[in-house]
NUVO-659121 format. One record per atom (N, C-alpha, C): y, z, x; residue in one letter. Coordinates in steps of 0.05 Angstrom, whole numbers, plus 5000, padded with zeros to 4 digits. Last residue first. Layout:
N
YZXA/...
***
This chain:
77
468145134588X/469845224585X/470045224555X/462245304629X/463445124608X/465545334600X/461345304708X/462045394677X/462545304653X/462744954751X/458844974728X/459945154712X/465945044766X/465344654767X/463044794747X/466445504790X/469145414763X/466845074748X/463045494835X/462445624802X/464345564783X/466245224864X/463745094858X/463045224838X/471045514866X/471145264849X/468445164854X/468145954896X/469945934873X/470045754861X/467045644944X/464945774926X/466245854899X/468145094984X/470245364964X/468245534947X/463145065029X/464745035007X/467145234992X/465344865093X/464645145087X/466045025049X/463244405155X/465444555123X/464144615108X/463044595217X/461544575195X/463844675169X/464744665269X/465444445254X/465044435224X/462545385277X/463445185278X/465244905272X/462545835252X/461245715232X/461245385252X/464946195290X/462346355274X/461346085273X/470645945305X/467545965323X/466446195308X/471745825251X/470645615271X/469345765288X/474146435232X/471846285220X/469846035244X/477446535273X/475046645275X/472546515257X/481746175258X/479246155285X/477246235294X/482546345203X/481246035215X/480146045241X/484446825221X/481846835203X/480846495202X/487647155261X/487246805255X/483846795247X/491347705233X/488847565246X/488547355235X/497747875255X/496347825233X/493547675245X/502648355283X/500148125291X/497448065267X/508848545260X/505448635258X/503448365263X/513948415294X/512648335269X/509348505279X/518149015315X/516748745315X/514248765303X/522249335289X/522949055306X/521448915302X/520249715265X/520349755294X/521649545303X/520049645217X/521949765223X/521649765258X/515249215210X/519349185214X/520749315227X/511749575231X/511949385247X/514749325244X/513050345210X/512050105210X/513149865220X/514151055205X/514950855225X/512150595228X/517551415164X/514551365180X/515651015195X/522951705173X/522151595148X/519351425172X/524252415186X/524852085193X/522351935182X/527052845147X/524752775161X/524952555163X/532953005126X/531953085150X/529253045163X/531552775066X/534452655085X/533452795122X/528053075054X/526552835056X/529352765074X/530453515047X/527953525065X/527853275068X/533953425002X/535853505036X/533153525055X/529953364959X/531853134980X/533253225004X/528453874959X/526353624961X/528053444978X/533854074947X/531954214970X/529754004980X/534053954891X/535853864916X/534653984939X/529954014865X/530653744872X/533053684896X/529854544861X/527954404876X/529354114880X/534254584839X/534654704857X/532454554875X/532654344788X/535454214812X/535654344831X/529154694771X/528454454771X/530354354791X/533555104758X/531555214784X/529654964786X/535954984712X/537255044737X/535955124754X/531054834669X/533054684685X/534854724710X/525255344694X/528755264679X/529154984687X/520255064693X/521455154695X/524155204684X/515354624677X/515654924656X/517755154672X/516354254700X/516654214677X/516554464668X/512554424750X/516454404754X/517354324719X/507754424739X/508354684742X/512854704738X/507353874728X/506154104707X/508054404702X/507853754768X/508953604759X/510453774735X/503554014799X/506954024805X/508054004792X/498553684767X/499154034777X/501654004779X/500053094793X/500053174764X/500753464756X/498853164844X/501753144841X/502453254801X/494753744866X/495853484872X/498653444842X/494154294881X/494354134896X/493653884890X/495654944860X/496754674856X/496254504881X/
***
């Protein structure tokens, strides 16, 4: 058994009273591992990239069409 469908498989063809056994064992594991550690939870915000600035200095001054709505403009609807 190694992935979740297999398990899934294997915990369905048990008793019911040995299904809760896993389930409670699953949870008193997950209550004792500290839950992964991301930017909120740390406090502080995750630094997002200034995809406008980087665009300007690649492209410059220069405006850049929507290309999306230049193909929306030539489709017939």
């Amino acid at each position: 058994m190694s992935n979740i469908p297999e398990i899934e498989a294997a915990l369905r063809q048990l008793p019911v009273g040995e299904q809760w056994e896993v389930a409670r064992w699953l949870l008193e594991r997950l209550e004792q591992t500290p839950a992964p550690a991301t930017g909120e939870q740390n406090g502080s915000p995750v630094a997002q990239p200034d995809y406008s600035a980087r665009r300007r200095r690649i492209f410059g001054d220069k405006v850049i069409p929507n290309m999306v709505l230049a193909a929306r403009s030539e489709e017939r609807w």
